[in-house]
N, C-alpha and C positions, 0 to 999 in steps of 0.2 A: 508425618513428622519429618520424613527425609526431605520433603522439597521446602519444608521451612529453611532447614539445615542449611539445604542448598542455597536460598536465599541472603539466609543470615552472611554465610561464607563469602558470597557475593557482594552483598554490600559491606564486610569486612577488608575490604580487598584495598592496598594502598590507592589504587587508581578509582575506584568509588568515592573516597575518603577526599581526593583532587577535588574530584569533579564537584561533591559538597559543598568543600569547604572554598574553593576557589569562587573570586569574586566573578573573573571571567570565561572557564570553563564550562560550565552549564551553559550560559545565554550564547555562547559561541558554537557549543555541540546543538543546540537547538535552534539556531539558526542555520548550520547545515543538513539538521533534521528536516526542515521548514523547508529549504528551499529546495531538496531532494524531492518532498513529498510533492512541490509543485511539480516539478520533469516529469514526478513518476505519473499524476495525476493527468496534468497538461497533455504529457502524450499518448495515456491509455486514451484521453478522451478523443484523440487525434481520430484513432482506428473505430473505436466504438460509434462515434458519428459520424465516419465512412461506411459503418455496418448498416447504420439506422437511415442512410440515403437521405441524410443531412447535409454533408461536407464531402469535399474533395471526391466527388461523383465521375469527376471525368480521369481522376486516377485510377488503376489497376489496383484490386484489396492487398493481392501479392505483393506489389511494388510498394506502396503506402506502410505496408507493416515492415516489410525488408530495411525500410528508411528507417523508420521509426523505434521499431522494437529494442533495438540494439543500446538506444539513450534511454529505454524503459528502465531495460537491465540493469544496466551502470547506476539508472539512478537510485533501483530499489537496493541495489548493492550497495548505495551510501546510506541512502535510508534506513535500512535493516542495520549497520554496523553503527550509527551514530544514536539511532532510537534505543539499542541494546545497552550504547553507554550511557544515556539517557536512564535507561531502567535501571544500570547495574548502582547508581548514585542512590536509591533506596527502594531498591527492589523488595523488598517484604510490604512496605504502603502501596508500593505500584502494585502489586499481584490481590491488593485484595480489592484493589478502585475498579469498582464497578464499568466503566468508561475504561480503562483500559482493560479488560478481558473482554467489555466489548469488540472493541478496537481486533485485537488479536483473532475474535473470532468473526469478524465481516474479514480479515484480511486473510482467515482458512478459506471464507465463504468465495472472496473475488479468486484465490486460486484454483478452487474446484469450477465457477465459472467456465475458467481458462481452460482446464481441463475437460470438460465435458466439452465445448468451441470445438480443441483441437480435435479431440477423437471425433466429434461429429459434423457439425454442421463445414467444418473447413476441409474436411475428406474432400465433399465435392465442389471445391473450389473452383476449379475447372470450367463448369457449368455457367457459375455468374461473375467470373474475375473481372471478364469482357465488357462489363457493363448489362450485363443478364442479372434479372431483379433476384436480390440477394434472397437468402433462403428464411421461412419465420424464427428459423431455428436460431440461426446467426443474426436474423436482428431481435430477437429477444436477447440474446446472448448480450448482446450491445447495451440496450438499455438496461438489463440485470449488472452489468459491470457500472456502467456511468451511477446508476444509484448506490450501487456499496462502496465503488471511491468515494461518493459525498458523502456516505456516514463514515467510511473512514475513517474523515478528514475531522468530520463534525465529535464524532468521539475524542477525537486526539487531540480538539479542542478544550471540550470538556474534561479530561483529564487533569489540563494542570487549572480549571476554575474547581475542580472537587478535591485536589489531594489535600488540602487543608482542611477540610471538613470532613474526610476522611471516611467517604464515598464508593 
């Protein structure tokens, strides 16, 4: 009952009420949701098929992610802050739509990814930075990422074809 509460509270909130009720508020947060999600998408894919000895082969994995990573960040950092106001606009239908608790939880899934990557497979980075054939570990890692960003994406599609039918 408390996280209903909490939700309630949330979508009670002057600045959910904006986001609602305004004609251009929403289509404008979800267009910086949208196009965040591409950067954040675009450039995991960058790394992930430098993992999968797909792309950019003749870069160092070190230097490719050093470039890259940092526009991952920034952009899951707008991503995360404008999808939140995205959700705080009627947070009790979004928490129950099936497609987004998907959503939520492929995006635990792609950070445990990351995390199992860093502690393992990129310890020995050393070994294949140089162009030494990358390890199963880190190109699973790769393709495990590239598939949960595409449902990601794909739930967070279906999210807003299900919140009216109440999904």
């Amino acid at each position: 009952m408390a996280v209903a509460a909490l939700l309630q509270s949330l979508y009670d909130t002057p600045l959910a009420a904006w986001i609602r009720e305004s004609e251009l508020a929403f289509p404008c947060i979800e267009s910086v949701h949208v196009a965040a999600i591409t950067l954040v998408v675009g450039s995991i894919a960058v790394v992930d098929l430098r993992l999968l000895g797909l792309a950019s082969r003749e870069r160092r994995f070190s230097r490719l992610s050093a470039d890259v990573l940092p526009l991952t960040w920034g952009a899951f950092a707008v991503a995360a802050a404008s999808g939140f106001l995205l959700f705080a606009s009627n947070a009790p239908r979004y928490a129950e739509n099936t497609y987004f608790r998907a959503k939520l939880l492929l995006l635990a899934l792609a950070g445990l990814n990351m995390l199992v990557f860093n502690l393992g497979s990129r310890r020995g980075l050393a070994a294949w930075d140089d162009g030494g054939r990358v390890p199963r570990a880190a190109r699973l890692a790769g393709a495990l990422s590239l598939a949960i960003w595409i449902a990601v994406v794909a739930a967070g599609r279906w999210i807003g074809f299900t919140m009216l039918a109440g999904y």
